[in-house]
FIRO-677491 format. One record per residue (C-alpha): x, y, z. Coordinates in Angstrom, 3 decimals. Example, Ala and Ser with C-alpha at 12.3 -4.5 7.8 and 13.67 -1.06 7.14 Angstrom:
+----------+----------+----------+
:        x :        y :        z :
+----------+----------+----------+
:   12.300 :   -4.500 :    7.800 :
:   13.670 :   -1.060 :    7.140 :
+----------+----------+----------+
! end
This chain:
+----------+----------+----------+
:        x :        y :        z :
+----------+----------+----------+
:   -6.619 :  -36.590 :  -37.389 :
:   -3.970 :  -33.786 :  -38.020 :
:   -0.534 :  -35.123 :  -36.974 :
:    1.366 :  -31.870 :  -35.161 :
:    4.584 :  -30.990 :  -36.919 :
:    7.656 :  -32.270 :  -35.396 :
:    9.776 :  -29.091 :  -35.620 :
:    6.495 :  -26.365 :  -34.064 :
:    7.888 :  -25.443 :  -30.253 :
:    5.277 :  -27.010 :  -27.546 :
:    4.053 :  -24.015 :  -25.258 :
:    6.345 :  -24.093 :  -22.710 :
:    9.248 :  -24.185 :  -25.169 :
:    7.666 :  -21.209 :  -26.361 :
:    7.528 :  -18.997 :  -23.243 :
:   11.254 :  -20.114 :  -22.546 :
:   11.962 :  -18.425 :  -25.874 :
:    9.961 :  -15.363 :  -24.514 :
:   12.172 :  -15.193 :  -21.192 :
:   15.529 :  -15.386 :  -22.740 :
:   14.667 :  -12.406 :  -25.206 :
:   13.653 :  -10.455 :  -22.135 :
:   16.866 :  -11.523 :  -20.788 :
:   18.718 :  -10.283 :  -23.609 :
:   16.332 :   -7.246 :  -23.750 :
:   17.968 :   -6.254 :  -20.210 :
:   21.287 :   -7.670 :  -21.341 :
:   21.267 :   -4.714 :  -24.243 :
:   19.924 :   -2.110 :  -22.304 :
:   21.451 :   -1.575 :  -19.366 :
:   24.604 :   -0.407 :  -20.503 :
:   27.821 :   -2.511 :  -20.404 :
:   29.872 :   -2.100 :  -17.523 :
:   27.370 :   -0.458 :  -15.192 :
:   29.130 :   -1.292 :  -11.813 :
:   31.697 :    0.745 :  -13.469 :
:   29.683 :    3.458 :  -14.151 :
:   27.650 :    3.179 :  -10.966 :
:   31.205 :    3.787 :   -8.917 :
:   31.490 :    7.063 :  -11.248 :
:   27.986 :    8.213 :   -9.714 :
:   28.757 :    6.925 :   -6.033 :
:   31.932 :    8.872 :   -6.391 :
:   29.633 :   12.009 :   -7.161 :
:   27.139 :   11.218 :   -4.138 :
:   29.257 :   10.563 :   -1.811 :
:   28.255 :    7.354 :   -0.544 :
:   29.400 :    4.005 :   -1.715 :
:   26.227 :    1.518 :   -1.463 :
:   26.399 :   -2.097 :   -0.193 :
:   23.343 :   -2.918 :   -2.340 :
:   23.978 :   -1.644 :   -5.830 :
:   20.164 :   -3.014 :   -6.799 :
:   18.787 :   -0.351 :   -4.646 :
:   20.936 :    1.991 :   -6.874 :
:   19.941 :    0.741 :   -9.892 :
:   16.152 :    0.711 :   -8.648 :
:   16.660 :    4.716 :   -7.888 :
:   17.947 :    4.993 :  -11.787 :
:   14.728 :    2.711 :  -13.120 :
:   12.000 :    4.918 :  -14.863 :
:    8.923 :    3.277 :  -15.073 :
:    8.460 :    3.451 :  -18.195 :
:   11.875 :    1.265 :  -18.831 :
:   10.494 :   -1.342 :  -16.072 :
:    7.073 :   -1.801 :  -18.476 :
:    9.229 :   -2.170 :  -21.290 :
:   11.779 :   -4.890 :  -19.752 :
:    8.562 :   -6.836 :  -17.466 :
:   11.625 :   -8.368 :  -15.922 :
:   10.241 :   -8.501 :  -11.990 :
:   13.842 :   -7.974 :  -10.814 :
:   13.600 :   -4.809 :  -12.326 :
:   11.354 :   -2.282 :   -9.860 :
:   10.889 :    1.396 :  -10.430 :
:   11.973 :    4.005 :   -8.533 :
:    7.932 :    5.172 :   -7.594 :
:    8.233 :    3.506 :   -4.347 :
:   11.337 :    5.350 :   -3.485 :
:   10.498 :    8.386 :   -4.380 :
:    7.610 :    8.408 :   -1.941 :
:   10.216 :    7.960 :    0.454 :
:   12.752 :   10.211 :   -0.135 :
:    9.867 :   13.000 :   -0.557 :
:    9.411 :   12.071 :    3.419 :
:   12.714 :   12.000 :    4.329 :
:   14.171 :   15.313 :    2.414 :
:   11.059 :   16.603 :    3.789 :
:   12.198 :   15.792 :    7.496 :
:   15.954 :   16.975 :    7.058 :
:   15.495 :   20.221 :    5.704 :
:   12.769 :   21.131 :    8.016 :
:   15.362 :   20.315 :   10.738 :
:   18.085 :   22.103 :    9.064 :
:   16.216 :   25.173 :    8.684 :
:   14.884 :   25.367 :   12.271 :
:   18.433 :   24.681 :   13.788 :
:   20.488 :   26.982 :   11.419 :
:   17.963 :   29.591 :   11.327 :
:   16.558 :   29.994 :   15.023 :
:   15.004 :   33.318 :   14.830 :
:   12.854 :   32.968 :   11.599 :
:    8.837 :   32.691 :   11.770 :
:    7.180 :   29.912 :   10.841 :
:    6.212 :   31.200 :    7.525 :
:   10.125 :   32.292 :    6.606 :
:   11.082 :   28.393 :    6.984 :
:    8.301 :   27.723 :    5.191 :
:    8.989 :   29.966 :    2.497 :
:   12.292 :   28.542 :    2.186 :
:   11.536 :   24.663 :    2.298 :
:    8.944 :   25.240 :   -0.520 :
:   11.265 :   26.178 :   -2.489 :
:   14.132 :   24.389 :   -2.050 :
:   12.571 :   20.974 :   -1.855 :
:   10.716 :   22.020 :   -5.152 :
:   11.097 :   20.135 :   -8.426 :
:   13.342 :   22.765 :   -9.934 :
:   15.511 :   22.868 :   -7.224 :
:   15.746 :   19.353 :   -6.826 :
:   16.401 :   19.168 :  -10.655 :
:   19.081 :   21.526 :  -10.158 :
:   20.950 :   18.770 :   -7.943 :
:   20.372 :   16.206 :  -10.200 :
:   21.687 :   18.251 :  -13.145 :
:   24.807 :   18.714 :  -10.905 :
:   25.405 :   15.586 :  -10.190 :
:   25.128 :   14.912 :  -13.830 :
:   22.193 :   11.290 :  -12.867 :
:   21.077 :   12.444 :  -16.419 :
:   23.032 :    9.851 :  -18.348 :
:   22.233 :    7.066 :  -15.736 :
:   18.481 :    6.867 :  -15.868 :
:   16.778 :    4.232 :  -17.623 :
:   14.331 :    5.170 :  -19.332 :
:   11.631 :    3.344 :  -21.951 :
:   12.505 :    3.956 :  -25.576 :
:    9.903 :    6.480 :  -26.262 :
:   10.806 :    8.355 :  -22.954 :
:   14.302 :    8.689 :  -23.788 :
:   13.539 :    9.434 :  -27.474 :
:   12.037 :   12.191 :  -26.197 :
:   14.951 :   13.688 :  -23.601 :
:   13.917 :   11.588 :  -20.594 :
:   17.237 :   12.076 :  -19.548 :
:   17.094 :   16.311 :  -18.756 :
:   13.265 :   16.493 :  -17.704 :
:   12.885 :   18.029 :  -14.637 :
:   10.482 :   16.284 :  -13.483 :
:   12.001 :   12.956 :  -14.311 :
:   15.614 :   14.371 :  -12.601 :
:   13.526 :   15.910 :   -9.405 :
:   12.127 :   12.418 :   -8.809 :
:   15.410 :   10.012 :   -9.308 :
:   16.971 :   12.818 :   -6.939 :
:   14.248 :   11.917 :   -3.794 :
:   14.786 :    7.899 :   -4.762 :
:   18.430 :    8.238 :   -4.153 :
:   17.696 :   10.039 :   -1.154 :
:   15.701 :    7.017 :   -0.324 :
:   17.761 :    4.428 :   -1.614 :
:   21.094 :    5.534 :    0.446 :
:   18.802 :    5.329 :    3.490 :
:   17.952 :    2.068 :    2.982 :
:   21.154 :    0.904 :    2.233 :
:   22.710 :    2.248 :    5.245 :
:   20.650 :    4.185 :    7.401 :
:   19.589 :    7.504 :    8.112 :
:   23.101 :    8.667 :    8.920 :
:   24.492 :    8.787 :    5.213 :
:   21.419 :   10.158 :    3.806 :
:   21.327 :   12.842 :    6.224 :
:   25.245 :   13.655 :    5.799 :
:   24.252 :   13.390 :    1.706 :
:   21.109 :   15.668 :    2.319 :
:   23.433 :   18.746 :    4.010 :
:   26.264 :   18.303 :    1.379 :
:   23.846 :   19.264 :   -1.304 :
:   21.569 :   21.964 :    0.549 :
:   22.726 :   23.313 :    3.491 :
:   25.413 :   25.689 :    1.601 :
:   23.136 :   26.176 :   -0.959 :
:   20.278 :   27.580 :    0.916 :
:   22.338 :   30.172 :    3.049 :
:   23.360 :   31.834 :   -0.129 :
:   20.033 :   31.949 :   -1.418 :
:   18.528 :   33.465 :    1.995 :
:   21.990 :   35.721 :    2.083 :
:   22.081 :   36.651 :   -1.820 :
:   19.057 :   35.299 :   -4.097 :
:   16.195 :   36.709 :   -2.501 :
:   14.190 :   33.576 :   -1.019 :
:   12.653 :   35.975 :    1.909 :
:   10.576 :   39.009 :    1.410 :
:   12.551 :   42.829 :    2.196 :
:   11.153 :   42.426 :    6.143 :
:   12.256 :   38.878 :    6.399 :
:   15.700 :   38.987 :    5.733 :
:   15.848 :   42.718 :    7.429 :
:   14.616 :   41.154 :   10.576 :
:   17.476 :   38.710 :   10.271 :
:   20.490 :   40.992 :    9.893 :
:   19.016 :   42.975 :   12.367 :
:   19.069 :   40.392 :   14.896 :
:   22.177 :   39.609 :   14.129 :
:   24.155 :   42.766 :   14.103 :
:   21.870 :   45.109 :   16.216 :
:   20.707 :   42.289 :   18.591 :
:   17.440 :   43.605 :   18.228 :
:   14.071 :   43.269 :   16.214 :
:   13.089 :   46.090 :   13.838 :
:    9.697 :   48.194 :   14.573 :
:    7.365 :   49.700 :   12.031 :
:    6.140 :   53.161 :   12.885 :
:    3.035 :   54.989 :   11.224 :
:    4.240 :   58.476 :   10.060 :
:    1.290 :   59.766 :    8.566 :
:   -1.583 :   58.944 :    5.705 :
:   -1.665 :   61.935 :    2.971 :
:   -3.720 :   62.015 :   -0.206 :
:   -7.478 :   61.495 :   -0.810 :
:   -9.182 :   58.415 :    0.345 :
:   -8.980 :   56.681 :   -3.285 :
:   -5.665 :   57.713 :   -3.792 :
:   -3.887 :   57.520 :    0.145 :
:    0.171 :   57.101 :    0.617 :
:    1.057 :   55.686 :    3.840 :
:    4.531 :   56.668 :    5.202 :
:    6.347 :   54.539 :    7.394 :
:    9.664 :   55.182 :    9.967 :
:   11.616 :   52.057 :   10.409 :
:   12.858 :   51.747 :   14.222 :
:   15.850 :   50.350 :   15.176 :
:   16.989 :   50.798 :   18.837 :
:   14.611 :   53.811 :   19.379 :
:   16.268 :   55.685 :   16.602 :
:   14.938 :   55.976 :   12.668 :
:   16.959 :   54.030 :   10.471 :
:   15.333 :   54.318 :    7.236 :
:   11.898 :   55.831 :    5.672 :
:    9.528 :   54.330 :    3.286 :
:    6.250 :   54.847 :    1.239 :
:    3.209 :   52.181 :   -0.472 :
:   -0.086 :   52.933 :   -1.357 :
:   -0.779 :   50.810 :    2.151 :
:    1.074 :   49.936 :    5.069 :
:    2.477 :   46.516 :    4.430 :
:    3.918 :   48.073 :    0.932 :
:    5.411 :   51.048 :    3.123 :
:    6.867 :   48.850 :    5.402 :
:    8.603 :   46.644 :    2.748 :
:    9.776 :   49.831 :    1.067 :
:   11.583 :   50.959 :    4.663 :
:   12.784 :   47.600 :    4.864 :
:   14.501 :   47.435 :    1.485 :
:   15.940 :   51.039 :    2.391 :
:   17.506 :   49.311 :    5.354 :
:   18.805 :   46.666 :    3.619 :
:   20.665 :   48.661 :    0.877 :
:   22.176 :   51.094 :    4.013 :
:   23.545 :   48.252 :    5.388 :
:   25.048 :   47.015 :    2.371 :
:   23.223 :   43.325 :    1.817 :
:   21.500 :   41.981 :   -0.978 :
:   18.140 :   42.532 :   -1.171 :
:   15.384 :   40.598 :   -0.831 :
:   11.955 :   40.357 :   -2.545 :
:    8.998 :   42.452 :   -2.412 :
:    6.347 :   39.890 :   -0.725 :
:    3.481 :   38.967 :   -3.098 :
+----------+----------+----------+
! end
């Protein structure tokens, strides 16, 4: 019978071996000093958090967790499903209270694209969360740190992780910090809504009144028709315009509107 070697580890002395390097796996990669850090970034959101696990959590790629498989350390997937919701929520309010008069499909419009991943990047990037993720090796090896997609997500598990921390209160008060100036400019100068959209706006606003399209007349052959259109405004023409149908002549008066009136432009509407 084979005697076993005094000095070979027994099992169990073996899988204590294999915790402590995972300990010192998460010892070396998390960097040194993180509350430190972490009171940089809560100095940048706004909000300091009673919980700084839920932070960290926010920060946690999953490809870092797999890597560690330390069970203290979660990823930020669960989160994220959460903050989707609740960024979701807050901007539809915000729109609908700051922007009364819009359709349906103008606050849609709008929320689409502010809640989108490049937007939401955008923040992140501004915020500079970049250098705080944690990512796997081979996902920081290959710029982890300024994908969009990566940044977009960490933004909605903040969003998520400062509700949880303290309530609905902070996150909301975090949510309009970062979008509510940001999406009257873009309505007001960067073209979110479509020439009639943001006409319709400004009209209400400084005429008190709702434009109206009128058919002028149809000239041209039936392959090759131009529809001309009179824009209305408090039973008096305000502005003239032309498409090769009536939706494109009414954009076209509404963009003529817009430039007498001396406001940025909107977009033609796909």
């Amino acid at each position: 019978m084979q005697t076993k070697p005094k000095n070979t580890p027994s099992w169990w002395v073996k899988i204590l071996h294999s915790l402590h390097i995972r300990r010192g796996l998460k010892r070396e990669t998390i960097p040194q000093g993180a509350e430190a850090d972490y009171t940089l970034l809560q100095k940048r959101l706004g909000y300091q958090f009673q919980n700084l696990r839920l932070l960290r959590q926010a920060l946690t790629h999953r490809s870092f967790a797999n890597e560690l498989g330390d069970p203290e350390f979660e990823d930020n997937e669960k989160l994220e499903f959460l903050g989707d919701s609740i960024i979701g929520f807050v901007i539809s309010d915000l729109l609908y209270r700051t922007f009364p008069r819009f359709h349906e499909g103008d606050l849609s419009r709008v929320k689409s694209h502010v809640v989108s991943e490049p937007f939401l990047a955008r923040l992140s990037r501004e915020l500079d969360i970049g250098p705080f993720l944690l990512l796997g090796k081979g996902e920081a090896a290959s710029g982890g740190q300024n994908k969009s997609s990566l940044l977009s997500n960490c933004y909605e598990a903040l969003v998520a992780a400062i509700y949880l921390d303290g309530g609905i209160e902070p996150a909301w008060d975090f949510l309009i910090r970062c979008f509510k100036d940001r999406i009257v400019s873009l309505i007001r100068n960067r073209h979110i809504l479509d020439h009639k959209s943001l006409l319709q706006e400004h009209s209400q606003e400084v005429f008190n009144c709702i434009p109206y399209y009128r058919l002028r007349r149809i000239i041209g052959p039936d392959h090759d028709r131009t529809f001309e259109v009179d824009l209305i405004i408090k039973g008096e023409v305000f502005s003239f315009g032309a498409g090769k149908n009536k939706k494109e002549a009414e954009q076209t008066a509404a963009k003529a509107a817009l430039s007498k009136l001396n406001i940025n432009e909107g977009k033609s509407k796909e």
